[in-house]
C-alpha positions as CSV (number, residue, x, y, z in Angstrom):
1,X,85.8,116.6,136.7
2,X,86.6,119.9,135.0
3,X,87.0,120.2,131.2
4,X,89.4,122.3,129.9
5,X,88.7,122.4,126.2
6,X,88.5,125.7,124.9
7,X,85.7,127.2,123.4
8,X,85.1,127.4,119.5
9,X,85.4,130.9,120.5
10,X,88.3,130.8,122.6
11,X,90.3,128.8,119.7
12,X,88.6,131.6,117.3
13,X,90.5,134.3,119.5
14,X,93.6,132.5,120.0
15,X,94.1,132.1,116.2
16,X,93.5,135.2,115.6
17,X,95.9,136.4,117.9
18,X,98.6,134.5,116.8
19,X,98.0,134.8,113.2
20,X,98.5,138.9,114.1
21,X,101.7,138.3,115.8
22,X,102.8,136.0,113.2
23,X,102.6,138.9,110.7
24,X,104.0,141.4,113.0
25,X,107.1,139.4,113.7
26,X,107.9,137.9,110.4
27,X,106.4,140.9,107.9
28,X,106.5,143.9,109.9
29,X,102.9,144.6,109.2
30,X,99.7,145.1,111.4
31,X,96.4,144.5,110.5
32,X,94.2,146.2,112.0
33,X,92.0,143.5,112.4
34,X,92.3,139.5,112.1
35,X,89.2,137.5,112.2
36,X,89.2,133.5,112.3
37,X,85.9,131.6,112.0
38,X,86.0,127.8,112.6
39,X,83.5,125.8,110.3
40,X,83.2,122.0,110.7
41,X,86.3,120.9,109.0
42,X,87.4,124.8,107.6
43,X,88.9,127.4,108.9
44,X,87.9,130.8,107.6
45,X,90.5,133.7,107.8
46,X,90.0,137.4,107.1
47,X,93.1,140.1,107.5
48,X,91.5,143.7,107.0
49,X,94.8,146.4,105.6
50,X,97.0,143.6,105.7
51,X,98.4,144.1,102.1
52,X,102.2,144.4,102.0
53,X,104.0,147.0,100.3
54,X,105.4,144.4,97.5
55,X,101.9,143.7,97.0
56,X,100.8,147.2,96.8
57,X,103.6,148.1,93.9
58,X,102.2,144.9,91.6
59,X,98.5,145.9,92.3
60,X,99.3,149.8,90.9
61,X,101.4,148.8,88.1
62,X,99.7,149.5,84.8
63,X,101.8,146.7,83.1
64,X,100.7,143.2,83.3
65,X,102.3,140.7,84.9
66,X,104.5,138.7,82.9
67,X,103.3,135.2,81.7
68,X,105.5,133.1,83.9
69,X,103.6,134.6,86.8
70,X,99.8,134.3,85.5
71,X,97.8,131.0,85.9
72,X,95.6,129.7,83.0
C-alpha cells in the first residue's frame, strides 16, 4: 500500500507556490521569494520585496497617520 501524503516539505513548497501566484494574480506583485514553514499547529510565512506600492507611499510619508488608523 502506497501513501500519498505529502511531505512537510512538499506542503512547505506548495504553499509557497501558491501564496506567490496568489499575489501575482490578485496584486500584480512578485516577490522574489516566499518562504512557508509548518510548525506543529502554525504556519510561518515570510514574503521578501513584497511591499505594495500603497504601502510604500504611507511608509515615506513624514506625516503621521491619522488617529482613526493607529491602534492603542
Amino acid at each position: 500500500m502506497t501513501d500519498n501524503t505529502p511531505t512537510q516539505g512538499q506542503t512547505e513548497r506548495t504553499l509557497s507556490q501558491k501564496i506567490q501566484t496568489l499575489y501575482r494574480t490578485h496584486l500584480g506583485l512578485q516577490p522574489s521569494k516566499v518562504t512557508c514553514q509548518l510548525m506543529d499547529e502554525k504556519v510561518a510565512i515570510v514574503l521578501e520585496n513584497s511591499v505594495t506600492r500603497p504601502e510604500q507611499i504611507l511608509a515615506e510619508a513624514d506625516e503621521p497617520l491619522p488617529n482613526k488608523f493607529v491602534k492603542t
